[in-house]
LUMTI-182944 format. One record per atom (N, C-alpha, C): y, z, x; atom name; residue number from 1; residue in one letter. Coordinates in pm, 1 decimal, always signed. Each point is the difference from the previous one (the first is absolute). Layout:
# LUMTI-182944
<dolo><north>Y</north><up>Z</up><east>X</east><at>CA</at><i>NUM</i><aa>a</aa></dolo>
...
This chain:
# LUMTI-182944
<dolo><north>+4909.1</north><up>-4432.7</up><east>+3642.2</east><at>N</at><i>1</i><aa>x</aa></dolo>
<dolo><north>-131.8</north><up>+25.2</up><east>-56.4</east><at>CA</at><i>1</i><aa>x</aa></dolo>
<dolo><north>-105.4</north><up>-71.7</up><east>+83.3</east><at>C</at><i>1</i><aa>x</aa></dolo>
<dolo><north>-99.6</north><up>+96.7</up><east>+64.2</east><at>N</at><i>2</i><aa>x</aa></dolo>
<dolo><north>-137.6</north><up>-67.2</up><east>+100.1</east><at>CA</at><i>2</i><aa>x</aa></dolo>
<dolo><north>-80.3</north><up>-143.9</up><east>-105.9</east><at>C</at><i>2</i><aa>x</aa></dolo>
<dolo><north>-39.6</north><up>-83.2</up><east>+57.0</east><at>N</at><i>3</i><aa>x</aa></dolo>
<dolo><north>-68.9</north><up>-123.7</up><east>-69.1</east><at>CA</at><i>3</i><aa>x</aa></dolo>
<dolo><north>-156.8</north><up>+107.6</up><east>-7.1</east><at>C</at><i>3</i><aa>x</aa></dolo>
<dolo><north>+3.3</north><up>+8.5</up><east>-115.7</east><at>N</at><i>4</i><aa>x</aa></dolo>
<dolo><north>-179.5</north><up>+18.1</up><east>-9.8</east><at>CA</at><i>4</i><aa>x</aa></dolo>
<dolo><north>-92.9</north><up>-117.9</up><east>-63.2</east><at>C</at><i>4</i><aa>x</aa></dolo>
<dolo><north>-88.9</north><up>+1.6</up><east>+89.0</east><at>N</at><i>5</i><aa>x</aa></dolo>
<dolo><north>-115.7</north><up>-99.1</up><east>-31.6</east><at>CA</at><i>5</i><aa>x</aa></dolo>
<dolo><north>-123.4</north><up>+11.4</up><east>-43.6</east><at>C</at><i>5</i><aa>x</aa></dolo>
<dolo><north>-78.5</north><up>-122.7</up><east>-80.2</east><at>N</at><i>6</i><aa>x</aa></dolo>
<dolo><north>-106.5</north><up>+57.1</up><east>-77.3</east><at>CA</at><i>6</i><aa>x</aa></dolo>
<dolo><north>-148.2</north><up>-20.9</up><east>+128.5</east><at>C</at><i>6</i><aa>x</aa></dolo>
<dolo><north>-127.1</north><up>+52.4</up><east>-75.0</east><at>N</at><i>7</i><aa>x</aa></dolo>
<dolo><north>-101.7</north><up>-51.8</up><east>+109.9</east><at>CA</at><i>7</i><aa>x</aa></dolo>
<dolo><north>-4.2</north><up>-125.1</up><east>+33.2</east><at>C</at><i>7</i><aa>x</aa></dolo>
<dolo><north>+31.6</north><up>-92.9</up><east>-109.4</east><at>N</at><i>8</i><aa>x</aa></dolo>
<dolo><north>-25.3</north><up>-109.2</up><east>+24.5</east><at>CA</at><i>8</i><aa>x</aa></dolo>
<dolo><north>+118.5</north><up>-115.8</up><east>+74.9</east><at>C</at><i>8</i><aa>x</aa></dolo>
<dolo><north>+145.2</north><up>+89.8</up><east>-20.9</east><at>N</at><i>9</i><aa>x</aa></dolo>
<dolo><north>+133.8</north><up>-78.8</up><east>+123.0</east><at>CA</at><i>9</i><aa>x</aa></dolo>
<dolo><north>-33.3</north><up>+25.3</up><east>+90.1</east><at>C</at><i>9</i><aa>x</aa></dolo>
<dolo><north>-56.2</north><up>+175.7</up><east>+74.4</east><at>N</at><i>10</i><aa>x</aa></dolo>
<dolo><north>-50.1</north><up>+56.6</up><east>+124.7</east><at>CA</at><i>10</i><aa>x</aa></dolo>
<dolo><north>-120.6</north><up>-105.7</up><east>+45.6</east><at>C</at><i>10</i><aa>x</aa></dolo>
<dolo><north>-60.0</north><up>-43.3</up><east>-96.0</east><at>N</at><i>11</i><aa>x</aa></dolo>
<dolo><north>-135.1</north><up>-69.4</up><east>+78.7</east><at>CA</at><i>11</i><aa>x</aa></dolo>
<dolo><north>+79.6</north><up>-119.5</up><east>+59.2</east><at>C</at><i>11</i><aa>x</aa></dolo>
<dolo><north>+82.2</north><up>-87.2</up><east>-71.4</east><at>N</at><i>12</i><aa>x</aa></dolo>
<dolo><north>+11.6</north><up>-126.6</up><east>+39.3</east><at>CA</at><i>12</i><aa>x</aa></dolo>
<dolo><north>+60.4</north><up>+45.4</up><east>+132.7</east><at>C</at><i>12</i><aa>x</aa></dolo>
<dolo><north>+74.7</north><up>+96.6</up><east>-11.8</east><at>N</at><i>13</i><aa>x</aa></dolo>
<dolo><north>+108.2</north><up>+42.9</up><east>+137.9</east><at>CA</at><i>13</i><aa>x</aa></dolo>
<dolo><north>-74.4</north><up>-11.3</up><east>+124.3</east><at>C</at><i>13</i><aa>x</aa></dolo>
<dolo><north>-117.4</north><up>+64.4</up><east>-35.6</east><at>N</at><i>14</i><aa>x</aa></dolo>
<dolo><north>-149.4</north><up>+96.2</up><east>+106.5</east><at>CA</at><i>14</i><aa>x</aa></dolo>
<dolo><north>-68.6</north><up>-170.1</up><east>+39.2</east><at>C</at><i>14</i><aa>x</aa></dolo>
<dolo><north>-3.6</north><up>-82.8</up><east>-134.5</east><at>N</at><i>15</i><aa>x</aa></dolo>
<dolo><north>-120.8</north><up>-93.4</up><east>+61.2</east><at>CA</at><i>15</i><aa>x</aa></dolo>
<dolo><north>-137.1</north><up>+51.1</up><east>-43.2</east><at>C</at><i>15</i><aa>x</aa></dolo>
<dolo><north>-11.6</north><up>+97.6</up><east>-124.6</east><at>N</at><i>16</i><aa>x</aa></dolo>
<dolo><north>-133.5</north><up>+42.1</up><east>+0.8</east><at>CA</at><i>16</i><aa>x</aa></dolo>
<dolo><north>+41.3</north><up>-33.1</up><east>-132.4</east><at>C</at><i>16</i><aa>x</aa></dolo>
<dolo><north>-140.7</north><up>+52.8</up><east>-109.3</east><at>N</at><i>17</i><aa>x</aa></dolo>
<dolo><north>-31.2</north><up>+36.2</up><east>-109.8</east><at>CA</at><i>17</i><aa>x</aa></dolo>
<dolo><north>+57.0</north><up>+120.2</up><east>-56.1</east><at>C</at><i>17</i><aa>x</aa></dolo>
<dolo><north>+18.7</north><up>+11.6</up><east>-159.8</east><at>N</at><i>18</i><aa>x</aa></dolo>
<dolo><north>+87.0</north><up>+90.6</up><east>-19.2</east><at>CA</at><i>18</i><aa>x</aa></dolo>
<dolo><north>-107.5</north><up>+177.0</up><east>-2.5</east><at>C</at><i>18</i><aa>x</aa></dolo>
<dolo><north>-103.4</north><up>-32.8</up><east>-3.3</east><at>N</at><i>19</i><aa>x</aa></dolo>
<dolo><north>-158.0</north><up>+100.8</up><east>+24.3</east><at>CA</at><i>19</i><aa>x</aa></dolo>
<dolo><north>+64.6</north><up>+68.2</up><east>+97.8</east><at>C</at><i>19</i><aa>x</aa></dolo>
<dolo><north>+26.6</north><up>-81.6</up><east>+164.0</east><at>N</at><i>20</i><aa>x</aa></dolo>
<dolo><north>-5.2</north><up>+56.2</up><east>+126.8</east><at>CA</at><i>20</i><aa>x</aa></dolo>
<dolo><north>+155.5</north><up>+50.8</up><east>-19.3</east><at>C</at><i>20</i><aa>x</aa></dolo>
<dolo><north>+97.9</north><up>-33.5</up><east>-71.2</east><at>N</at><i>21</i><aa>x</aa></dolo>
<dolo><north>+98.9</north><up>+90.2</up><east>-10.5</east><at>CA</at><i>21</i><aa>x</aa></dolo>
<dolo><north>-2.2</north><up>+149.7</up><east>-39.7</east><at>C</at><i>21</i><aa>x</aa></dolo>
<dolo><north>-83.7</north><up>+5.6</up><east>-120.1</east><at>N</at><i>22</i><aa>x</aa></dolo>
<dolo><north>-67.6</north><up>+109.2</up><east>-2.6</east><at>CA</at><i>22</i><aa>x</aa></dolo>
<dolo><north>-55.8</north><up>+67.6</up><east>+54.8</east><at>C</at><i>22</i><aa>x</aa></dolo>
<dolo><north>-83.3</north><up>-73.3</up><east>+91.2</east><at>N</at><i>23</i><aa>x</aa></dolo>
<dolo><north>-60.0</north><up>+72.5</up><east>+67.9</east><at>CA</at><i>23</i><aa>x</aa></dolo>
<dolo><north>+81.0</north><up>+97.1</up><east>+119.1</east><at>C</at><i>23</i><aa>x</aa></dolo>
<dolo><north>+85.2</north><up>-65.7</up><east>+86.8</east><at>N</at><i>24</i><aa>x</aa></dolo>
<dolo><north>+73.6</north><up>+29.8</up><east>+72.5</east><at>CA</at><i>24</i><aa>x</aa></dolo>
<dolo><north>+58.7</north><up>+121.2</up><east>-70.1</east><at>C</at><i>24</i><aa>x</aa></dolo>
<dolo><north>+1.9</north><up>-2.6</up><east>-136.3</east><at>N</at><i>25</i><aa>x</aa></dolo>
<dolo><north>+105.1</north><up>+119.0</up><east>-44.3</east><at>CA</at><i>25</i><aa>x</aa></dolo>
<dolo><north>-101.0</north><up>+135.2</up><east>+12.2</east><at>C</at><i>25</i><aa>x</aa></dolo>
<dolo><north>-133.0</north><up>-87.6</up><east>-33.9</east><at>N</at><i>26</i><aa>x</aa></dolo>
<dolo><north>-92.1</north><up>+138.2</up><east>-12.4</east><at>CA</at><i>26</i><aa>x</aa></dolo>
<dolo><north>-29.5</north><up>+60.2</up><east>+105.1</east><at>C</at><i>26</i><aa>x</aa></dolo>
<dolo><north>+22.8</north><up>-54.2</up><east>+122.6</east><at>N</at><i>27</i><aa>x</aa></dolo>
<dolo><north>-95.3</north><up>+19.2</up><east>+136.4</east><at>CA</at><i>27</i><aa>x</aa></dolo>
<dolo><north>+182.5</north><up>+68.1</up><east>+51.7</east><at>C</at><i>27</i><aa>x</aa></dolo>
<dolo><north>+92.5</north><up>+2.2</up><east>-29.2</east><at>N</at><i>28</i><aa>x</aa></dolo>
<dolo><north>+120.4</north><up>+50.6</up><east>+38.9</east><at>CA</at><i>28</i><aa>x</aa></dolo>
<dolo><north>+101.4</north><up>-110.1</up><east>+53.4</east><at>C</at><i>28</i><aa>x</aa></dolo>
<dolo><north>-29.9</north><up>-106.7</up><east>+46.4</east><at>N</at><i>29</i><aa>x</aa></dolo>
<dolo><north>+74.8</north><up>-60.9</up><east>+43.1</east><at>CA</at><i>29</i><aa>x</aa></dolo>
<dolo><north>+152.1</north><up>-98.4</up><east>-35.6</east><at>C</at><i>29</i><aa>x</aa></dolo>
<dolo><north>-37.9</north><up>+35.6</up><east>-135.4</east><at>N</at><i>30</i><aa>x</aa></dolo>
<dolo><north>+122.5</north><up>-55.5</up><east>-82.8</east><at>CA</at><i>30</i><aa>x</aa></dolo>
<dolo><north>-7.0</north><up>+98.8</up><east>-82.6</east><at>C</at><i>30</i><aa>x</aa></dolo>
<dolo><north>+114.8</north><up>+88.6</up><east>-14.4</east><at>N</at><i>31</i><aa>x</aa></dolo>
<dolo><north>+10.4</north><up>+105.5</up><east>-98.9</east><at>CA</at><i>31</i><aa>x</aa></dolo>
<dolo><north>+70.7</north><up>-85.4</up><east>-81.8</east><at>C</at><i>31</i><aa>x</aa></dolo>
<dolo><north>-36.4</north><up>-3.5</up><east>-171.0</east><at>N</at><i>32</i><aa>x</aa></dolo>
<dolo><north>+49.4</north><up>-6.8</up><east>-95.8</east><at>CA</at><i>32</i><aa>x</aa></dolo>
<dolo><north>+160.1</north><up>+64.2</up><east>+24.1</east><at>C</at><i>32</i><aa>x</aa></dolo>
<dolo><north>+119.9</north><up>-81.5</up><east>-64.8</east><at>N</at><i>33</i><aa>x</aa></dolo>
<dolo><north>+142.3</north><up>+91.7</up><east>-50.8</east><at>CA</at><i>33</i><aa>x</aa></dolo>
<dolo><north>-6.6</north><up>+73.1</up><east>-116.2</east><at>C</at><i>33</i><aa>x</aa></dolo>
<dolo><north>-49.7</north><up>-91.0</up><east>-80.3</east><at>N</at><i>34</i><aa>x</aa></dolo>
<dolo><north>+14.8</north><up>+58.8</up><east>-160.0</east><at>CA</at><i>34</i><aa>x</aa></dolo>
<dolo><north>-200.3</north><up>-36.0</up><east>-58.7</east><at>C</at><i>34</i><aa>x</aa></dolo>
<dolo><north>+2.5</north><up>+59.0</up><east>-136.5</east><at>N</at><i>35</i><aa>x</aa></dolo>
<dolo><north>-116.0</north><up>-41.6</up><east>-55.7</east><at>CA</at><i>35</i><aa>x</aa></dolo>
<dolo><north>+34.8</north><up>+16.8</up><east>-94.9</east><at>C</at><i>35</i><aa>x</aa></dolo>
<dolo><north>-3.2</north><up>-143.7</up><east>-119.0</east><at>N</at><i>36</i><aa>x</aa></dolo>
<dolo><north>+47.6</north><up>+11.5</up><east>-133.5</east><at>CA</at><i>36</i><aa>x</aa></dolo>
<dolo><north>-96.0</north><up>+92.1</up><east>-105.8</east><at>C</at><i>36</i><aa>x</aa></dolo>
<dolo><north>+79.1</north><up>-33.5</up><east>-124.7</east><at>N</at><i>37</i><aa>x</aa></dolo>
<dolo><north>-66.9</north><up>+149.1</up><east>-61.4</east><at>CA</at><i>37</i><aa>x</aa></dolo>
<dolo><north>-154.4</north><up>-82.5</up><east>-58.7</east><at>C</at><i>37</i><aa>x</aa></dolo>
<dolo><north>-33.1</north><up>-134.4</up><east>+0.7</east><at>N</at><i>38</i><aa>x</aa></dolo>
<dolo><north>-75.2</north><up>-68.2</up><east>+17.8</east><at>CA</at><i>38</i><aa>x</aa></dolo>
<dolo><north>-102.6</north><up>+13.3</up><east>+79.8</east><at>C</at><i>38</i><aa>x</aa></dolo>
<dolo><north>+60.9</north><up>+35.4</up><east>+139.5</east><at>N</at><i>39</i><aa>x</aa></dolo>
<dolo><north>-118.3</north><up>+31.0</up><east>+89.9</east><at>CA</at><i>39</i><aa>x</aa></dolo>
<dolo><north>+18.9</north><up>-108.0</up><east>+146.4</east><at>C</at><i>39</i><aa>x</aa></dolo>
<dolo><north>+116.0</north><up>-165.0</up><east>-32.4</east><at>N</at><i>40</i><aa>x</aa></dolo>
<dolo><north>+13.1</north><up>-38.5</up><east>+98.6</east><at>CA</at><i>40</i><aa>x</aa></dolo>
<dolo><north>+97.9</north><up>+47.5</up><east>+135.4</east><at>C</at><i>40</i><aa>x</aa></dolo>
<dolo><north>-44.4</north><up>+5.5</up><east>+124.5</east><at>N</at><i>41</i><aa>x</aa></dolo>
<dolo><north>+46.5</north><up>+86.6</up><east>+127.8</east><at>CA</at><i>41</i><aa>x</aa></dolo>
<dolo><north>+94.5</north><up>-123.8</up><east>+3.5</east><at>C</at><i>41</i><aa>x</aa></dolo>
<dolo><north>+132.7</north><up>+17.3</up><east>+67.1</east><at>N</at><i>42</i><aa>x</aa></dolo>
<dolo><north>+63.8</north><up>-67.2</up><east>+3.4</east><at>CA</at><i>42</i><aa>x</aa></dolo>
<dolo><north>+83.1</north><up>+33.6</up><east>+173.2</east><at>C</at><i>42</i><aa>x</aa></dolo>
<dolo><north>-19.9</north><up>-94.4</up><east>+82.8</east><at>N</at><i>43</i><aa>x</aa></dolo>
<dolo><north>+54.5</north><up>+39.8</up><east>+147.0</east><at>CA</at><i>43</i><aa>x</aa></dolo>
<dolo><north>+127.4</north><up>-87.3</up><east>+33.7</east><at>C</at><i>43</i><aa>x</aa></dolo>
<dolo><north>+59.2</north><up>+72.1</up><east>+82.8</east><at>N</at><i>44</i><aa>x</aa></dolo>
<dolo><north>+148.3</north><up>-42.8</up><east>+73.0</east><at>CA</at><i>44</i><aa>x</aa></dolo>
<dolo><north>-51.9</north><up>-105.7</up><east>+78.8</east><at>C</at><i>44</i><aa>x</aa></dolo>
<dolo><north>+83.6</north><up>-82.6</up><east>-13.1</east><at>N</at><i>45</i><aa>x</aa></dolo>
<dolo><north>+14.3</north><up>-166.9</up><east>+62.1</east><at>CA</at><i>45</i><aa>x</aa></dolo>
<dolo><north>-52.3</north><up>+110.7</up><east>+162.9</east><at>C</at><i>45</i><aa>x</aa></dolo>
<dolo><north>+140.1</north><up>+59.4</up><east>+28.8</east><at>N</at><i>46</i><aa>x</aa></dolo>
<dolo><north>+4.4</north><up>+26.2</up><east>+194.1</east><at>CA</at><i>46</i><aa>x</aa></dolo>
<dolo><north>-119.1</north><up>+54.7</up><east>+20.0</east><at>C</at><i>46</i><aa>x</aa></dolo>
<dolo><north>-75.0</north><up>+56.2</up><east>-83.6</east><at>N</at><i>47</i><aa>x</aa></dolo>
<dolo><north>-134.9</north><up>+87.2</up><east>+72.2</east><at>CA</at><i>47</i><aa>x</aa></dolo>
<dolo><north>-90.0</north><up>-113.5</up><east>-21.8</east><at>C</at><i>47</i><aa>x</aa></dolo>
<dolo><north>-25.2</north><up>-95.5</up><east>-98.9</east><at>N</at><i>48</i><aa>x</aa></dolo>
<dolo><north>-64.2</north><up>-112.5</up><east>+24.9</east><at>CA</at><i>48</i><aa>x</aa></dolo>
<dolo><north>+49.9</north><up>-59.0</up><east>+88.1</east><at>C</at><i>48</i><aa>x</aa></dolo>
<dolo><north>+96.2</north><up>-64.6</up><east>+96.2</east><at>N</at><i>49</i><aa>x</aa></dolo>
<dolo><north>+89.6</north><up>-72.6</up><east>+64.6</east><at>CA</at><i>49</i><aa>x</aa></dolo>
<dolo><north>-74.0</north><up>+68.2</up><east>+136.9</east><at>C</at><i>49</i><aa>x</aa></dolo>
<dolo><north>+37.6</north><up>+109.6</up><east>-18.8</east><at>N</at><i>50</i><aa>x</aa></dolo>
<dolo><north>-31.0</north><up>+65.8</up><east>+156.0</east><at>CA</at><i>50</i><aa>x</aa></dolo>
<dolo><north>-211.4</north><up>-7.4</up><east>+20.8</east><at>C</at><i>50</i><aa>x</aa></dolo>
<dolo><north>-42.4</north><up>-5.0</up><east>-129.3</east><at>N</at><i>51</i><aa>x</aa></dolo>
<dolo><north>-148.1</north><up>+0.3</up><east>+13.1</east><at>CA</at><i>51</i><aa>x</aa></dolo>
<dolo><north>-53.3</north><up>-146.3</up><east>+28.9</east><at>C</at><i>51</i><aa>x</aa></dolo>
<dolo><north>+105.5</north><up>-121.8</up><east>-52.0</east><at>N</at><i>52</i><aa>x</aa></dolo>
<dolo><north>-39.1</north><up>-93.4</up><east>+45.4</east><at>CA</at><i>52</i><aa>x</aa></dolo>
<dolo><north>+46.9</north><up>-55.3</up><east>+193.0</east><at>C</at><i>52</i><aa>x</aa></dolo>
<dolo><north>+85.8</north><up>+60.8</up><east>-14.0</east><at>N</at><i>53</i><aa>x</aa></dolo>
<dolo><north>+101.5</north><up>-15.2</up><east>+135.5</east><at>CA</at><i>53</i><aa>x</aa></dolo>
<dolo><north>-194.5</north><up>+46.6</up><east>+117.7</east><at>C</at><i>53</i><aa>x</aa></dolo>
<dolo><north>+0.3</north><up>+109.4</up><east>-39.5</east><at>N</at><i>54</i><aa>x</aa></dolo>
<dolo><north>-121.5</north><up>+75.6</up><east>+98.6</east><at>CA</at><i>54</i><aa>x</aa></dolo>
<dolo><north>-103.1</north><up>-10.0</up><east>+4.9</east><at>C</at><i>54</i><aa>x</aa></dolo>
<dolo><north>-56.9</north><up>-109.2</up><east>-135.1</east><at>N</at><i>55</i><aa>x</aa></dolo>
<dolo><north>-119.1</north><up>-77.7</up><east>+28.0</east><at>CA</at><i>55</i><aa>x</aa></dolo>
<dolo><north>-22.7</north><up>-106.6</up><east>+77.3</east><at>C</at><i>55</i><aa>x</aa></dolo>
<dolo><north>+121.4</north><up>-107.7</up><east>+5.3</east><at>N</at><i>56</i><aa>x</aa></dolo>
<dolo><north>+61.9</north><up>-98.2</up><east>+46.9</east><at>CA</at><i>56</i><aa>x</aa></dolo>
<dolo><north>+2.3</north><up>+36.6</up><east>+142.9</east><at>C</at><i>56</i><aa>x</aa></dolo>
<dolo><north>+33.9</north><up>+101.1</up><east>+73.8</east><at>N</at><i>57</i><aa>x</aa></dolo>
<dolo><north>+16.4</north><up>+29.6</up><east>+88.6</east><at>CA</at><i>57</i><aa>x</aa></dolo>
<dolo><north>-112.2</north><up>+71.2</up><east>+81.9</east><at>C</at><i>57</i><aa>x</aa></dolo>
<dolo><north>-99.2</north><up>+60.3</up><east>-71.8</east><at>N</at><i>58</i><aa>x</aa></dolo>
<dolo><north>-163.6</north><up>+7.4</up><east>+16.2</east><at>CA</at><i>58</i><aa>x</aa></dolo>
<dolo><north>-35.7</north><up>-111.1</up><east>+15.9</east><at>C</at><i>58</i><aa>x</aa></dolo>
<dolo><north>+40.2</north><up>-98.1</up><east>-44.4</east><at>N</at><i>59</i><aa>x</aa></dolo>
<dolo><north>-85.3</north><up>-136.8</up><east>-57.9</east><at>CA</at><i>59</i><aa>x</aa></dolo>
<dolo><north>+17.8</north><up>-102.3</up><east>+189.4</east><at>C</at><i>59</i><aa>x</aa></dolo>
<dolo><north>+106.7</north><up>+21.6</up><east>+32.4</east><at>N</at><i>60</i><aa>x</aa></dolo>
<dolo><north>+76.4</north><up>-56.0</up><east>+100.0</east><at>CA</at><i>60</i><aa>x</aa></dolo>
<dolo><north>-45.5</north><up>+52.3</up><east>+114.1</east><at>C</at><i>60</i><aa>x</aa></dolo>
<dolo><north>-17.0</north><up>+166.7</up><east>+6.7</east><at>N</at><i>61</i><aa>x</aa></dolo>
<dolo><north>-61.0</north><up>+45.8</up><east>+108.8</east><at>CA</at><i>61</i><aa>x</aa></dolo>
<dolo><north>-133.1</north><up>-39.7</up><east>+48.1</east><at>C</at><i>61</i><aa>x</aa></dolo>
<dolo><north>-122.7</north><up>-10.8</up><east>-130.1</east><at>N</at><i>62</i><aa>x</aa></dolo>
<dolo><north>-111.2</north><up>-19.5</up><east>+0.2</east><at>CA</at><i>62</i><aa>x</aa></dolo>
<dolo><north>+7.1</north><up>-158.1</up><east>+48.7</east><at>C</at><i>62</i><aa>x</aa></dolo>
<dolo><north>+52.5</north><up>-74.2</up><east>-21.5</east><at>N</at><i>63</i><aa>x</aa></dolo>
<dolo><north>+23.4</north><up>-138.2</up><east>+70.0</east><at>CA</at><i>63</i><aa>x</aa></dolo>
<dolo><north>+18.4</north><up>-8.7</up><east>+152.7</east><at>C</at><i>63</i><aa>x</aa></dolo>
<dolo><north>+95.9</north><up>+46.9</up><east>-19.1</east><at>N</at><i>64</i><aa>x</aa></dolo>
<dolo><north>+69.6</north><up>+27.6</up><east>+161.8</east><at>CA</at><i>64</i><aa>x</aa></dolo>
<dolo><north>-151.9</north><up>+26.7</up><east>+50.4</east><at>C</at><i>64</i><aa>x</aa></dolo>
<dolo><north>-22.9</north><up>+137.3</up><east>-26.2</east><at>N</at><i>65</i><aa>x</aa></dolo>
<dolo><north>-153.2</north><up>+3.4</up><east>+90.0</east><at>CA</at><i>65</i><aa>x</aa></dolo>
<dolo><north>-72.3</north><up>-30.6</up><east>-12.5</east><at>C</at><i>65</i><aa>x</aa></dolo>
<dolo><north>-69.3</north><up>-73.8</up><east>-75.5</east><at>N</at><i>66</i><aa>x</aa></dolo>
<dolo><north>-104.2</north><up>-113.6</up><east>-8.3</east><at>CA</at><i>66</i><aa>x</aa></dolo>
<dolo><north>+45.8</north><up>-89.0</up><east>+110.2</east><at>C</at><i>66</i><aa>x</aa></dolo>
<dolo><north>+111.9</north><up>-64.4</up><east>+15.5</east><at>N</at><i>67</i><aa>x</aa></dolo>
<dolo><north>+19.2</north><up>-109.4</up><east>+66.1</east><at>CA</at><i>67</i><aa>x</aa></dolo>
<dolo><north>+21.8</north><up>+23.9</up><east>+131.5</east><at>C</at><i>67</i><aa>x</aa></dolo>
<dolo><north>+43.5</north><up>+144.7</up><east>+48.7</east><at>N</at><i>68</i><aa>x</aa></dolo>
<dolo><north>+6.9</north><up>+44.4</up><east>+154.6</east><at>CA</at><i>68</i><aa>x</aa></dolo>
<dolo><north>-159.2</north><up>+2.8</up><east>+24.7</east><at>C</at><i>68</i><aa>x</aa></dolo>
<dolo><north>-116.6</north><up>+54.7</up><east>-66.2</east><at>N</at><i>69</i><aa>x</aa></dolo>
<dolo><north>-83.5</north><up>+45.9</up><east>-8.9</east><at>CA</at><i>69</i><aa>x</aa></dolo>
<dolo><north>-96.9</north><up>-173.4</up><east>+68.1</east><at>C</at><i>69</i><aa>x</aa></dolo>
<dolo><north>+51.3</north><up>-121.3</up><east>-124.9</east><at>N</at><i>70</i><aa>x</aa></dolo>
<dolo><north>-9.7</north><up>-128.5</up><east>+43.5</east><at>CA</at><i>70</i><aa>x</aa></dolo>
<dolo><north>+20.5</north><up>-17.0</up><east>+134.9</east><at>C</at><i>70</i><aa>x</aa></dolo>
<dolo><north>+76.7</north><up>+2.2</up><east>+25.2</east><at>N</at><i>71</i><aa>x</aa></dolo>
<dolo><north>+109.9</north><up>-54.2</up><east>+127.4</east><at>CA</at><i>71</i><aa>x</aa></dolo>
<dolo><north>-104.3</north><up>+50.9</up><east>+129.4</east><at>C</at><i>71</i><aa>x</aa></dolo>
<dolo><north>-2.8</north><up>+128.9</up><east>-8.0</east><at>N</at><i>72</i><aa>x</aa></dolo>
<dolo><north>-116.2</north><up>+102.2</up><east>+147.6</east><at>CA</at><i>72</i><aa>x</aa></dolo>
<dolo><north>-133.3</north><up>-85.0</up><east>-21.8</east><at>C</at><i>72</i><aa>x</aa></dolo>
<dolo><north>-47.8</north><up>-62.0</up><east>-115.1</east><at>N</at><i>73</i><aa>x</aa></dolo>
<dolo><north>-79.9</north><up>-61.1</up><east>+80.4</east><at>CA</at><i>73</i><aa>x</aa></dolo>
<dolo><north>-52.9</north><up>-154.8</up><east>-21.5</east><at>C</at><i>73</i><aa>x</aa></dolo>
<dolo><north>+129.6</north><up>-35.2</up><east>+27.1</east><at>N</at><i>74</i><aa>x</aa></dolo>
<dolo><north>-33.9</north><up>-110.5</up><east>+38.4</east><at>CA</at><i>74</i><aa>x</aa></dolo>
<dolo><north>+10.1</north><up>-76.2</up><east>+167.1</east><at>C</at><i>74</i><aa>x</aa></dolo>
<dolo><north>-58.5</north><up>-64.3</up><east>-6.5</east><at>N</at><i>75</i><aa>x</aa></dolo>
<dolo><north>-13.2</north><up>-27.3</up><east>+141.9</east><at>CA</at><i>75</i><aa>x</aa></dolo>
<dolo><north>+31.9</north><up>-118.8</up><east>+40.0</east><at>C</at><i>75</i><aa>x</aa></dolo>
<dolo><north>+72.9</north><up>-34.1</up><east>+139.0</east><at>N</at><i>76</i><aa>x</aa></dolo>
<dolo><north>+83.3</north><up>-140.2</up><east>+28.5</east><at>CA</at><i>76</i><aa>x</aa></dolo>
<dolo><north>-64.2</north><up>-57.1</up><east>+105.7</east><at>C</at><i>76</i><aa>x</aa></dolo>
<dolo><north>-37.7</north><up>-111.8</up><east>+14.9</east><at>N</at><i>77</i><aa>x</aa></dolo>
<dolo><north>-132.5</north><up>-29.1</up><east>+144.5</east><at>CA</at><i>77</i><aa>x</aa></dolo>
<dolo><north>+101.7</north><up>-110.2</up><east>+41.0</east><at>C</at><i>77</i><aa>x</aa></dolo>
């Protein structure tokens, strides 16, 4: 049986607020698994897992080039 998670396990997972979990669901980026008859969306650990994996890894790139970006100009006398 897949682990499903609420907005608010997905947020701690993400590092955000449980709002921007939502949000992500609304804008497509985290599709909901289930939605109770309540109304709460409820998502798979791995599609959160893999959404945090690829922010993390955005997060790393944007570093990386900031700091090459550093590096060109600085200057050594």
């Amino acid at each position: 049986m897949e682990k499903l998670l609420t907005a608010a396990d997905a947020a701690r997972i993400l590092g955000v607020v449980p709002a921007r979990v939502r949000q992500l669901a609304n804008e497509g980026q985290l599709p909901p698994a289930a939605t109770t008859v309540g109304g709460t969306r409820l998502f798979r650990l791995e599609d959160v897992q893999q959404l945090a994996d690829a922010r993390e890894a955005k997060r790393n790139q944007a570093q990386r080039t900031k700091a090459a970006r550093g590096a060109k100009g600085e200057t050594h006398e």
